[in-house]
C-alpha positions in Angstrom: -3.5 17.9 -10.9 -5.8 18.7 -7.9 -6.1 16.8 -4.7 -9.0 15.0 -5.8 -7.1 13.5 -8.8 -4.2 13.0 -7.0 -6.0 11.2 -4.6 -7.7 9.0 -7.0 -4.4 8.4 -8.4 -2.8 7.3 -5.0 -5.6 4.9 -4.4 -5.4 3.2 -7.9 -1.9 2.6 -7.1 -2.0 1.1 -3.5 -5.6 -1.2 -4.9 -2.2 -2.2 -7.6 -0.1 -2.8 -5.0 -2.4 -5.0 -3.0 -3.4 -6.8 -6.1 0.3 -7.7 -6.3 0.7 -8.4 -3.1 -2.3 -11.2 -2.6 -0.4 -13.0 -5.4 2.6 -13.7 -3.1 2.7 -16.7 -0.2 1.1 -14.9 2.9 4.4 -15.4 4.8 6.0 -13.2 2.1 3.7 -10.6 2.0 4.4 -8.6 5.5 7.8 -7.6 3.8 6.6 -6.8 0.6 4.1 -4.3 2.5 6.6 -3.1 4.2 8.8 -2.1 1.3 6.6 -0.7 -0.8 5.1 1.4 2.5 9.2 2.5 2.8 9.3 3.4 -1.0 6.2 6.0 0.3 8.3 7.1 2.9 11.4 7.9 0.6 9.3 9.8 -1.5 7.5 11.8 1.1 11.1 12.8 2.2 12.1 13.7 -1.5 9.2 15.7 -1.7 9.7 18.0 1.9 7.8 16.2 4.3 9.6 15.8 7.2 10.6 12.8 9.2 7.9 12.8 11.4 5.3 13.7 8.8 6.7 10.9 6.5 6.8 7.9 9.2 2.7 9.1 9.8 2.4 8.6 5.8 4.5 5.4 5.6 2.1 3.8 8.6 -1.1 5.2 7.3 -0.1 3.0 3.5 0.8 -0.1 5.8 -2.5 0.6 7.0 -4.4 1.0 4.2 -2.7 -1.9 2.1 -2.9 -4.3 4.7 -6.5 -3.5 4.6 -6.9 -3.8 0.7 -4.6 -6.9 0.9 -7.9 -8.5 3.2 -10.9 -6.9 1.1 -9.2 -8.8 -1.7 -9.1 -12.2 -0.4 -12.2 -11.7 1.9 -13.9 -11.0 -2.1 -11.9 -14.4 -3.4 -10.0 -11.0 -5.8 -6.6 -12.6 -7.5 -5.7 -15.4 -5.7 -7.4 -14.3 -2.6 -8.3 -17.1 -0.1 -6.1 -19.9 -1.1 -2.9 -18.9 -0.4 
């Protein structure tokens, strides 16, 4: 797989994520983010990043899903907006 697949691949999975995510209260959802962002982390670890390296990658997908998390409900996406 190249980077551009596997970069596809990683954004079809957080755009999942976030779709989950606007389905839960908004006072639950700051945890959820953060777990999932820690799963990232693990993995990064598992896969030879190292700490440092994995605590930038673990921010930058608390980043990014808190982002998609507000696209969605900006766009009324899921449940967006009335939660």
């Amino acid at each position: 797989m190249n980077s551009d697949e596997r970069a596809e691949r990683l954004l079809g999975q957080l755009h999942q994520w976030a779709m989950e995510v606007v389905e839960y209260p908004r006072e639950e959802r700051e945890a959820l983010i953060s777990e999932i962002a820690s799963r990232y982390y693990e993995d990064a670890v598992k896969n030879g990043l190292s700490a440092s390296q994995a605590t930038a990658w673990r921010e930058s997908v608390d980043e990014w899903l808190h982002e998609l998390v507000q696209v969605i409900e900006t766009s009324g996406g899921a449940t967006g907006g009335h939660g």
